[in-house]
C-alpha positions in Angstrom: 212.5 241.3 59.9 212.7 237.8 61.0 212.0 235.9 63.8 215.4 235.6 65.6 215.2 239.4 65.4 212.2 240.1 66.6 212.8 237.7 69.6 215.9 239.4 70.2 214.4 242.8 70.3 211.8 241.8 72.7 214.3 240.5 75.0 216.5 243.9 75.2 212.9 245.5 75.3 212.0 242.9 78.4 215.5 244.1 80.3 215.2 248.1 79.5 211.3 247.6 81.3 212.8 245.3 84.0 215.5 247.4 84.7 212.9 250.7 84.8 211.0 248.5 87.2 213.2 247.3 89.4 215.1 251.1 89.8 212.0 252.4 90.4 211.1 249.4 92.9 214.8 250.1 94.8 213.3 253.5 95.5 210.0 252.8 97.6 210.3 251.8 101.4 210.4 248.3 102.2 207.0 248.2 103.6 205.6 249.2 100.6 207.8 247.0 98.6 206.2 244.3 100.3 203.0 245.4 101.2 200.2 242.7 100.3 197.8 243.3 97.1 195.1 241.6 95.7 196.6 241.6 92.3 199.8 240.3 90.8 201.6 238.0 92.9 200.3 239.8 96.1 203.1 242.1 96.3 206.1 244.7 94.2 208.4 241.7 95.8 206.3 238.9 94.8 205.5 240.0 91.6 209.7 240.6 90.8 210.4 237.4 92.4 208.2 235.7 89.9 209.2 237.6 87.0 212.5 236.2 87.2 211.7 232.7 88.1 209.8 232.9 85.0 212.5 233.7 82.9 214.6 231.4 84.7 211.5 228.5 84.2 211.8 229.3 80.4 215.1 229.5 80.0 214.9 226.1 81.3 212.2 224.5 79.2 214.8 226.1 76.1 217.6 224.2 77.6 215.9 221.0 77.9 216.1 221.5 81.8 212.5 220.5 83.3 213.6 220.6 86.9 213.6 224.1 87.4 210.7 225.9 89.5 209.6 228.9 90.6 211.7 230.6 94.0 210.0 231.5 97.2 210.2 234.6 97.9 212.6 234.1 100.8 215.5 233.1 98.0 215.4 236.3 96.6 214.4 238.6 99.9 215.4 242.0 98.2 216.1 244.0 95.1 219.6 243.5 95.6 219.0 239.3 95.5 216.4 239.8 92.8 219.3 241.7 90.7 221.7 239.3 90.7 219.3 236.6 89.6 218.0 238.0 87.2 221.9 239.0 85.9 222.7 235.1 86.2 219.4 234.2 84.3 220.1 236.9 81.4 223.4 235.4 80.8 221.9 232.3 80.1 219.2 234.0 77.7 222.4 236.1 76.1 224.1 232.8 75.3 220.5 231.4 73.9 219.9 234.5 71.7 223.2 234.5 70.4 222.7 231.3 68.6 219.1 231.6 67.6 218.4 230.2 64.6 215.3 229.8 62.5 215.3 226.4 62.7 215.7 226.7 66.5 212.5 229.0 66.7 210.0 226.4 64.9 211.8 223.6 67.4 209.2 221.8 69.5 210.3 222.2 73.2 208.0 220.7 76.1 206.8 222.5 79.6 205.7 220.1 82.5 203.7 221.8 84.7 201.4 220.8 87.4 201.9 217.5 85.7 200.6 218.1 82.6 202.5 218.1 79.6 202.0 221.3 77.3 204.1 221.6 73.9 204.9 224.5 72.3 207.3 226.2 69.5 210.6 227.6 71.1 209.8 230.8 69.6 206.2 230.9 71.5 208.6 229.9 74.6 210.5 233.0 74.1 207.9 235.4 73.0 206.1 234.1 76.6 208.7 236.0 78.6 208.4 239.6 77.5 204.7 239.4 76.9 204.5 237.6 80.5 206.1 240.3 81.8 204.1 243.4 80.3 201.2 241.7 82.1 202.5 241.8 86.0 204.4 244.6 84.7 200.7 246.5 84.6 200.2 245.3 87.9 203.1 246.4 89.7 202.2 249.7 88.2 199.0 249.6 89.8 200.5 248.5 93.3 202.6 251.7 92.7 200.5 254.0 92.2 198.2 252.6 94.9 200.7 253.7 97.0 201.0 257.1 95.6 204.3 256.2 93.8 204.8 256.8 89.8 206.5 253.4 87.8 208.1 254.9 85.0 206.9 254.7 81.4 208.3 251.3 79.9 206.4 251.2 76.8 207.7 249.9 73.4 207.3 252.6 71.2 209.6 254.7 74.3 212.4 252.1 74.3 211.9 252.5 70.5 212.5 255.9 70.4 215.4 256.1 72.8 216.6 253.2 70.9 217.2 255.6 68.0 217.8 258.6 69.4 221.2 256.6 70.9 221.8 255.6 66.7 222.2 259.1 66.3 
């Protein structure tokens, strides 16, 4: 298994969890969606909000684009907004998978943040995403079942196994 592979399979892995997450996330009331942690990004909608600005930030730093930031949570108020960017961010990501190469994964790409410079390969960029996500991921679980809700299983080895139970 090579690179381009692996990056691809943690990408459909990253939108099977997202999409678990964010279903699960359409379900609660909107008071809990929002209601304030001291974990994550302070909140199920701040935590979403910046899961996808993330992958839009990094989707970015791929395309050479430094100017894109992080939205407020005000540009994405609902799951319905937060859906829809996410779909316009994926079919960037689609395009950018489709023509990863190897040579492409050991390219040097460059992240400006808080003014600082950081450099890093583009296969690290992509790898960032998924692995990002797992992390807040956690934590919206925890703001769930805080709130006596259940966020669904999204581990690997389960998208794994569905993965080949479909084959069959």
């Amino acid at each position: 298994m090579n690179s381009n592979t692996i990056a691809c399979d943690a990408h459909d892995w990253l939108r099977w969890m997202t999409g678990r997450t964010l279903d699960a996330a359409a379900t609660i009331p909107d008071a809990d969606f929002r209601r304030e942690f001291p974990i994550g990004m302070g909140s199920v909608h701040a935590t979403l909000v910046h899961l996808v600005g993330a992958e839009r930030i990094w989707i970015g730093v791929l395309e050479g684009d430094a100017t894109v930031t992080m939205p407020p949570t005000s540009e994405l108020p609902d799951i319905a907004s937060i859906r829809a960017e996410f779909a316009k961010v994926r079919a960037r990501w689609d395009g950018y998978l489709a023509r990863l190469t190897s040579a492409e994964c050991d390219r040097v790409v460059v992240r400006v943040r808080d003014g600082i410079e950081y450099r890093q390969r583009a296969i690290d960029s992509i790898m960032q995403v998924p692995t990002h996500a797992l992390y807040h991921n956690a934590q919206i679980s925890f703001m769930f079942r805080s709130m006596g809700h259940t966020l669904p299983d999204s581990s690997w080895i389960l998208w794994g196994r569905e993965r080949i139970s479909k084959a069959s």
